[in-house]
C-alpha positions as CSV (number, residue, x, y, z in Angstrom):
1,X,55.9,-25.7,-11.4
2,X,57.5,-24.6,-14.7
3,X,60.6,-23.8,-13.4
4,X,63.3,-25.2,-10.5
5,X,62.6,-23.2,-7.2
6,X,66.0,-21.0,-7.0
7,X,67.3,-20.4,-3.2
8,X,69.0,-17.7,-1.9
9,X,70.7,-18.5,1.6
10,X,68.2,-21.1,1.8
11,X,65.4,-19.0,1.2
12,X,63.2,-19.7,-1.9
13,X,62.9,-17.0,-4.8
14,X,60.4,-17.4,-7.2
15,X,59.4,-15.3,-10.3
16,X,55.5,-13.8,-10.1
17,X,54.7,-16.5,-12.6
18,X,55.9,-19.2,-9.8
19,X,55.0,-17.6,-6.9
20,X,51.3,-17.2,-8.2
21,X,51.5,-21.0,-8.8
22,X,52.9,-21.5,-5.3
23,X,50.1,-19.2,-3.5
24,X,47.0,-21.1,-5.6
25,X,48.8,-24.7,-4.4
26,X,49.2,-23.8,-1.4
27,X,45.5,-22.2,-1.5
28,X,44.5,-25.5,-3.1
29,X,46.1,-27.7,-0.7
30,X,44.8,-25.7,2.5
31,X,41.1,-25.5,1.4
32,X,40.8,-28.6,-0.6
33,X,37.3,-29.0,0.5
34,X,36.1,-25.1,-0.1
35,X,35.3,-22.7,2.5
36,X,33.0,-20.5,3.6
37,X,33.6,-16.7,3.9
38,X,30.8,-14.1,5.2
39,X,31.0,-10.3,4.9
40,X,29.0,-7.7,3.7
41,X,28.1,-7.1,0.3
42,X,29.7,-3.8,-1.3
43,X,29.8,-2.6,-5.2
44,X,27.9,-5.5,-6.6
45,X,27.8,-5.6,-10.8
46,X,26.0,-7.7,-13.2
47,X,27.4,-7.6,-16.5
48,X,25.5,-10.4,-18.2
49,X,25.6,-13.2,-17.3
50,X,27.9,-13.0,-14.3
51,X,28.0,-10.9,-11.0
52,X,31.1,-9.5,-9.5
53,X,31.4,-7.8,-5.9
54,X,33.2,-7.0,-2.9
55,X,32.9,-9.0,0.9
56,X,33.7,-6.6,3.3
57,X,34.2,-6.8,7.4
58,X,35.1,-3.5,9.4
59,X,37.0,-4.6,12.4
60,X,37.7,-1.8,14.9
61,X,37.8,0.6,12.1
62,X,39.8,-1.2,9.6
63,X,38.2,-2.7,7.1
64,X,38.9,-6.2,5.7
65,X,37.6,-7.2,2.0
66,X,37.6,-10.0,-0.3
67,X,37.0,-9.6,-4.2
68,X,33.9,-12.2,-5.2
69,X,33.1,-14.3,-8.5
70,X,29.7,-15.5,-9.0
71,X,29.5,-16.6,-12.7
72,X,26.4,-17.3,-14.9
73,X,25.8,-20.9,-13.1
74,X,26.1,-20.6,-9.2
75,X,25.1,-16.8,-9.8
76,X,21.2,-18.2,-11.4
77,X,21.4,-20.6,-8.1
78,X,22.5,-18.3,-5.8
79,X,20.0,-15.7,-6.5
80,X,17.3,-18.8,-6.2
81,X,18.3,-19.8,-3.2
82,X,17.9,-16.0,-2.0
83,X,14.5,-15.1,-3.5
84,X,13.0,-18.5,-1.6
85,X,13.8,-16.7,1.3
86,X,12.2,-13.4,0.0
87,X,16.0,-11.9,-0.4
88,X,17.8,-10.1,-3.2
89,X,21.5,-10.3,-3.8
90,X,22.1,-6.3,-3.5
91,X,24.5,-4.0,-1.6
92,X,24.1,-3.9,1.8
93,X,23.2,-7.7,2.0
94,X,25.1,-9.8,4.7
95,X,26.2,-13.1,2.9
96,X,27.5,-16.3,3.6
97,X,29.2,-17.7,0.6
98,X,30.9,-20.9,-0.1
99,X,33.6,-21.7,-2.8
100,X,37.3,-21.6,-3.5
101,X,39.7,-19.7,-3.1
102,X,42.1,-18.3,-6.2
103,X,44.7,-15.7,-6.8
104,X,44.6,-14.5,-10.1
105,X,47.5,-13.7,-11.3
106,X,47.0,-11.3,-14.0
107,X,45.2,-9.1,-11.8
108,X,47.0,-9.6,-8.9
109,X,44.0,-10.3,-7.0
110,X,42.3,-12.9,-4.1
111,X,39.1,-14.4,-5.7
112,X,36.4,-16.2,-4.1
113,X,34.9,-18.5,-6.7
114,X,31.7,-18.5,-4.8
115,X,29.3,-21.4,-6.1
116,X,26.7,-21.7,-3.0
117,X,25.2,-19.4,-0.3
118,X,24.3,-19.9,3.3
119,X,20.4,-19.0,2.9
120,X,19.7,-18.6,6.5
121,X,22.5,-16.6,7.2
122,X,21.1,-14.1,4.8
123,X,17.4,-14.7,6.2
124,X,18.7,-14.0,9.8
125,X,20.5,-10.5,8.7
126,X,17.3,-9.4,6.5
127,X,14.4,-10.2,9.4
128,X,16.9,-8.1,11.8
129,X,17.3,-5.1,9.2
130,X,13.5,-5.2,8.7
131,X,12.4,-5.5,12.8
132,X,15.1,-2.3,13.1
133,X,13.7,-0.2,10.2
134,X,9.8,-1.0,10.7
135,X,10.9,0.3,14.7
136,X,12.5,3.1,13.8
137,X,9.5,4.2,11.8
138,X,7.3,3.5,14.6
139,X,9.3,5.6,16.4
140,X,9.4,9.0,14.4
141,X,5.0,7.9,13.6
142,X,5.5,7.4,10.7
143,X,3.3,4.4,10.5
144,X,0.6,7.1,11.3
145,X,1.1,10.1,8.7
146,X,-1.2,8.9,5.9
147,X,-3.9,7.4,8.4
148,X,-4.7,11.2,9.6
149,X,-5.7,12.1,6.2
150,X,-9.5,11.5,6.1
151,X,-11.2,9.1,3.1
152,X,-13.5,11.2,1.4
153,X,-17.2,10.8,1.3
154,X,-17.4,9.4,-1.9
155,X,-14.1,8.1,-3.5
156,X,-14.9,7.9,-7.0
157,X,-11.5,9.1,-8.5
158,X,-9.0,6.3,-7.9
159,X,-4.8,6.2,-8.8
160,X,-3.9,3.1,-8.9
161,X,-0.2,1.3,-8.6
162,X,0.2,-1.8,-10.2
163,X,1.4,-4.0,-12.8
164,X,-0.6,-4.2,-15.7
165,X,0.4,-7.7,-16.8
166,X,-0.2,-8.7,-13.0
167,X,-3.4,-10.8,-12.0
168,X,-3.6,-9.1,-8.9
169,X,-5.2,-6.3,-10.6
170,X,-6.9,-8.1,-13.4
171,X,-9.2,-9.3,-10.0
172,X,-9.3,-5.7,-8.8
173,X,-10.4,-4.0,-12.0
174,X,-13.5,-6.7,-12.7
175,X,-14.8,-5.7,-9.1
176,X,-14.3,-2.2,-9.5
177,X,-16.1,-2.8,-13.2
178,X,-18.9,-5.3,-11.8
179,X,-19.9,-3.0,-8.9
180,X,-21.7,-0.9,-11.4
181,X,-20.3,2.6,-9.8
182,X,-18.6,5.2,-12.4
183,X,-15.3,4.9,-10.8
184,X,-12.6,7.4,-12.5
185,X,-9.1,5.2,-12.8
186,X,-6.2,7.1,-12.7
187,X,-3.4,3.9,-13.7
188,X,0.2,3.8,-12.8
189,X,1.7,0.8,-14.4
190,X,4.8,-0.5,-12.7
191,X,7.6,-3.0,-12.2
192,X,5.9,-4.3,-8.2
193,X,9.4,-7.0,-8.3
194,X,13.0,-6.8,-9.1
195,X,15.5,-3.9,-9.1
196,X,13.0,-1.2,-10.6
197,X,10.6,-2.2,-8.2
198,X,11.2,0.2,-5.7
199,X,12.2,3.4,-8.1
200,X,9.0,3.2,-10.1
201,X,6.8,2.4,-6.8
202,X,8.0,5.6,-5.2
203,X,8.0,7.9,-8.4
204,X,3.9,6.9,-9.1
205,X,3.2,7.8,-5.3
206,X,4.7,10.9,-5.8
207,X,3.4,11.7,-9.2
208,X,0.1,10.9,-7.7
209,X,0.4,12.7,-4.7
210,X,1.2,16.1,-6.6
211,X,-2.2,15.2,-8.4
212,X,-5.9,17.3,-7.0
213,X,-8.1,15.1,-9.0
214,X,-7.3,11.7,-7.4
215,X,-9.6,10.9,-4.3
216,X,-7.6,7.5,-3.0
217,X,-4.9,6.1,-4.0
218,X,-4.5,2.3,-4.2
219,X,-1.0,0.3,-4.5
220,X,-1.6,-3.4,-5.7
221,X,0.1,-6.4,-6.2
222,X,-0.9,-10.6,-5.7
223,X,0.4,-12.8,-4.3
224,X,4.4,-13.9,-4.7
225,X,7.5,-15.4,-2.8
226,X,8.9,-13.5,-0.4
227,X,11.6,-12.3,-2.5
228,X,8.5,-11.4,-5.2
229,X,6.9,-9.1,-2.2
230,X,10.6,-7.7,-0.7
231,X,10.2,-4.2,-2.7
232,X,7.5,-3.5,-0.2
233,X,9.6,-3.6,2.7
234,X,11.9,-1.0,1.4
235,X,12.1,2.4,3.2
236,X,11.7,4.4,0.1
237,X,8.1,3.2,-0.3
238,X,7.4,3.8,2.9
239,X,8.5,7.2,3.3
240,X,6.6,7.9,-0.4
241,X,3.5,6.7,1.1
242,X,3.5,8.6,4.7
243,X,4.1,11.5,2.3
244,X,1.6,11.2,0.0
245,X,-1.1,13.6,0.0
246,X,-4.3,11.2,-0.6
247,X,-5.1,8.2,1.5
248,X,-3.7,5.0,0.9
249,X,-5.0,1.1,0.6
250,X,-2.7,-1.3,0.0
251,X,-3.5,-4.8,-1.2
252,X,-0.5,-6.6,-1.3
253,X,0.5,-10.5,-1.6
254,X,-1.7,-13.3,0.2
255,X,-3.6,-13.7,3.2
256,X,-0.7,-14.1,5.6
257,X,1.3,-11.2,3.9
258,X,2.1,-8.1,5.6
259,X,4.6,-5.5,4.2
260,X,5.7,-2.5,5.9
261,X,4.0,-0.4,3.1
262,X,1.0,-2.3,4.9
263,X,1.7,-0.8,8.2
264,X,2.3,2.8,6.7
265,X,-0.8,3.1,4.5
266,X,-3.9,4.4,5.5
267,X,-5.8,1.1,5.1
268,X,-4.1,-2.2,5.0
269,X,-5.7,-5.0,2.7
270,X,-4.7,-8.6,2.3
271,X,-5.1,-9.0,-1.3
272,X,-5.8,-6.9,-4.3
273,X,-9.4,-8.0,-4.9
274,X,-9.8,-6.9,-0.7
275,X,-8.3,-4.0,-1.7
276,X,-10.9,-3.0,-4.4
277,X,-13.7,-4.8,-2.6
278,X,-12.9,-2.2,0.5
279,X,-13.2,1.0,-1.7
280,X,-16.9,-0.2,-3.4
281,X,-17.9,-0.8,0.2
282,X,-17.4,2.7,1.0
283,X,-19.4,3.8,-1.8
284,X,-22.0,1.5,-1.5
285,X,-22.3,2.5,2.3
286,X,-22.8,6.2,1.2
287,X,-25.3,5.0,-1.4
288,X,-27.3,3.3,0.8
289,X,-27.5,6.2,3.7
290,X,-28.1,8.7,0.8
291,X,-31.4,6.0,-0.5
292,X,-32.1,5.8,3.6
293,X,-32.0,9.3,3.9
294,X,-34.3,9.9,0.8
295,X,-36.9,7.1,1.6
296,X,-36.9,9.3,5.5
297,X,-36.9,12.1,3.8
298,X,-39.8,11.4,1.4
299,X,-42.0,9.8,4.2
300,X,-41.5,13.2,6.1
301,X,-42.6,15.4,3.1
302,X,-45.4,12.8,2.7
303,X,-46.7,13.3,6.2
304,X,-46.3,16.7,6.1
305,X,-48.2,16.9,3.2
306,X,-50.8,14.9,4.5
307,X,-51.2,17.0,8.2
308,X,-50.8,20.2,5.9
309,X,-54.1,18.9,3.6
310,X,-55.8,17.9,7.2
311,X,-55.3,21.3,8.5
312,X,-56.8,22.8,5.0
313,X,-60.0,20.6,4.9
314,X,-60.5,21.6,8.8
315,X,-60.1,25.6,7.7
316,X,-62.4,25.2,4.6
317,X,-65.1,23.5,6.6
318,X,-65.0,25.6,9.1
319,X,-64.8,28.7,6.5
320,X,-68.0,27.0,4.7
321,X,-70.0,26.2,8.0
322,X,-69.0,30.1,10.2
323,X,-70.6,32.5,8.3
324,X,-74.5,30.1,8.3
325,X,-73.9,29.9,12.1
326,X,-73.3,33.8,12.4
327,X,-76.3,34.5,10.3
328,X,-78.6,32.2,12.0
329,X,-77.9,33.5,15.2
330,X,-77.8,37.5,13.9
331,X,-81.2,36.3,12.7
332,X,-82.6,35.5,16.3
333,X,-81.1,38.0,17.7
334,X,-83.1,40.5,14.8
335,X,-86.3,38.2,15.6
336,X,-86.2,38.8,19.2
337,X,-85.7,42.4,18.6
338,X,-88.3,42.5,16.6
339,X,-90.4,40.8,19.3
340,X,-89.4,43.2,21.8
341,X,-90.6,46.0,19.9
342,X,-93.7,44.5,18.6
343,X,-94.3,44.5,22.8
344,X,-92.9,48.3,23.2
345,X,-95.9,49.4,20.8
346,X,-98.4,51.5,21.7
347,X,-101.2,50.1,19.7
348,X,-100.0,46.9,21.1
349,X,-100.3,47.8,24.4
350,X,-103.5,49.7,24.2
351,X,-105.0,46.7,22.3
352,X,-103.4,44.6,25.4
């Protein structure tokens, strides 16, 4: 220490200079090996390149909190760590954080230098939060809303959410283009990761849904981490969808992906290109009952036509053959008259 320790009585007195010395020694010296610290994460910045942000415990009302460093370093392998795990560092977030302790003495405050996170700590809190959102849809049916609204016959006019830098929809889009069928794209280009994610997702739905020229509306994105895909497990985007006015087929991350904007949508696809490939299917269906229902159509006009010409040529001939028959047989009848009043003569009979 700079100074001698003074005592008064026997009790040390220190100026704030030494006493901030003695409480980071004594820090020092009780968690020489770090320690780890888990709370809740509340009023989280990120002024480049750092992060700063509150732990925070409510114990029977009262709430505990602890002031959090995370600079440019352990903050790039923190986050990392989280987005393996399909996580974001955010509010909200239940963290387990390792480093050392410090009290800074200009501030007057407790730090935790926090250089590594407990990854499965987070992972446990974010699968509960998820199971207790996706089941408190379910309970208000939510997860049914958009499926009541019929698919029209023949969606032609499609809005579209997506990224256009992502491949996802570069596979979509040559489908759509190689099927051949005039489809009218309506495109939404958006951030489908990160912190804008979830804003732009939910304003495009809505824009979208305000819209009477759009048919089906399809929200796209390939495949990812699970941190890449965590925007589509966010309320917001679930409520935007059950809200929605139009239908809507989702086609998000891989095979074994499924979000709860999955569950919420109308129609659920695995990937994008399943997404796009579902919509030309129900096209192509239509198409081929409408070529069905002409090629029925035409053989019944064609047999029609033909009975119809049978019935003519039956009508004609028997309009050609009557009138001979009636006058052959009004002919007997006027030579037998004339017979029978060749025999009613007088001269006849008198010559008889």
């Amino acid at each position: 220490m700079a100074a001698e320790v003074e005592f008064i009585n026997g009790v040390p007195s220190f100026s704030v200079g030494q006493f901030t010395e003695v409480l980071n020694h004594v820090l020092k010296a009780s968690f020489d090996e770090g320690v780890w610290v888990e709370g809740e994460i509340q009023g989280l910045r990120k002024p480049n390149p750092h992060a700063y942000f509150t732990l925070i415990e409510n114990i029977d009302g009262v709430k505990a909190q602890l002031n959090i460093n995370l600079f440019a370093g352990p903050l790039r392998n923190v986050q990392a760590k989280l987005r393996q795990q399909g996580i974001e560092l955010k509010d909200g977030l239940k963290v387990r954080l390792f480093g050392r302790v410090e009290y800074y003495g200009p501030f007057g405050k407790l730090n935790l230098i926090a250089t590594d996170v407990d990854t499965q700590f987070s992972a446990g809190d974010v699968a509960a939060k998820r199971e207790e959102l996706l089941r408190q849809l379910m309970e208000k049916g939510v997860d049914k809303i958009n499926k009541r609204i019929p698919v029209p016959l023949v969606p032609l006019r499609l809005g579209i959410i997506s990224s256009s830098q992502a491949a996802g929809w570069a596979d979509a889009q040559q489908h759509l283009t190689e099927s051949g069928i005039g489809f009218a794209i309506t495109f939404c280009d958006v951030r489908v990761q990160g912190d804008a994610a979830v804003s732009q997702i939910v304003a495009a739905l809505n824009s979208l849904s305000r819209r009477d020229d759009i048919d089906l509306v399809m929200l796209m994105r390939g495949g990812g981490s699970k941190g890449d895909l965590a925007a589509f497990d966010d309320e917001q985007i679930a409520m935007a969808i059950s809200k929605c006015s139009h239908p809507v087929f989702t086609g998000i991350g891989h095979e074994i992906d499924t979000s709860i904007a999955d569950i919420v949508a109308h129609t659920a696809n695995k990937t994008p290109t399943a997404c796009a490939q579902s919509v030309i299917a129900i096209v192509e269906s239509f198409l081929s009952e409408l070529s069905y229902s002409a090629g029925s159509l035409r053989s019944l006009t064609q047999t029609a036509v033909e009975r119809a010409r049978s019935r003519i040529a039956v009508s004609v001939e028997r309009l050609r053959t009557r009138p001979r028959t009636a006058l052959e047989r009004q002919s007997q009848k006027l030579m037998m008259h004339a017979a029978s009043v060749r025999l009613l003569d007088p001269v006849t009979t008198m010559a008889r």
